[in-house]
N, C-alpha and C positions, 0 to 999 in steps of 0.2 A: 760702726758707731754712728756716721751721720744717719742712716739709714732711722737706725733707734731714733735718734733726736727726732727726726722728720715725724716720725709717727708718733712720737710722745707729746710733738705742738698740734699734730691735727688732732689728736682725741683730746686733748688739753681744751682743744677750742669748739670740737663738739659739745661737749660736757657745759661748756659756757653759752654757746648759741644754744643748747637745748633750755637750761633753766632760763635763757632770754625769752621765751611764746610770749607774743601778745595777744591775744584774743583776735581773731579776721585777719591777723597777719602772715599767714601761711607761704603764701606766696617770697615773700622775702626772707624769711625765715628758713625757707628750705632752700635756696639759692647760697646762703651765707652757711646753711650748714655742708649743703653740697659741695660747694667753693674748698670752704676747709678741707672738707675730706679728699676730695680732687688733688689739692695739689699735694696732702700729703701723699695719696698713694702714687702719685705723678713724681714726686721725689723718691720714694723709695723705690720706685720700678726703673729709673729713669736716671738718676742721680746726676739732671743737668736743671737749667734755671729753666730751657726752654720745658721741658719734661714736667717741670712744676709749673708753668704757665697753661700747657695743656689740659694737666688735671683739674687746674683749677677751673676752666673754662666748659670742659668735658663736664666738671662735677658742677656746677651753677648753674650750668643748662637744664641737666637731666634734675638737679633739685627742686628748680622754677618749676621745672612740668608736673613736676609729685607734689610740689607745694596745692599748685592752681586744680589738680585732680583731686584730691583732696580737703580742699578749700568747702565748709558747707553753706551750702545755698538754701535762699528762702523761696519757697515756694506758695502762691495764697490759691487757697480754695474757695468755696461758697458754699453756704451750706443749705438746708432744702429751704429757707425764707431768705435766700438772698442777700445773707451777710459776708462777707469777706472775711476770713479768718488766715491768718499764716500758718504756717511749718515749717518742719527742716526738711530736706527732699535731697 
């Protein structure tokens, strides 16, 4: 039954980190949803505090990295009169 609950707070809290996106906030965004998810399955595999401290850390990490890969960048070109213009790249 703890197992259940463990997993019912982390999707609980995806669902709520997800409709949270800010616009260019990827990065943190995907840590906080990483986190959640970490240490839910950190608790259901593990069913100790340290076990959800790792998932949570294990998931935050690897969220950062997907956030910031992820994350789009602007890129400026020129065009053939020497104007600078942006994109997304």
């Amino acid at each position: 039954m703890k197992k259940l609950a463990a997993v019912a707070v982390a999707l609980t809290g995806l669902v709520v980190a997800g409709c949270n996106h800010m616009p260019g906030d990827r990065v943190a965004t995907g840590a906080l949803v990483g986190g959640l998810a970490g240490a839910g399955v950190g608790q259901a595999v593990a069913g100790t505090t340290a076990g959800t401290i790792a998932g949570a850390a294990i998931g935050a990490g690897a969220g950062t990295m997907i956030g910031a890969a992820s994350e789009r960048r602007v890129c400026t070109a020129y065009d053939e009169y020497g104007r600078p213009y942006e994109y997304y790249c």
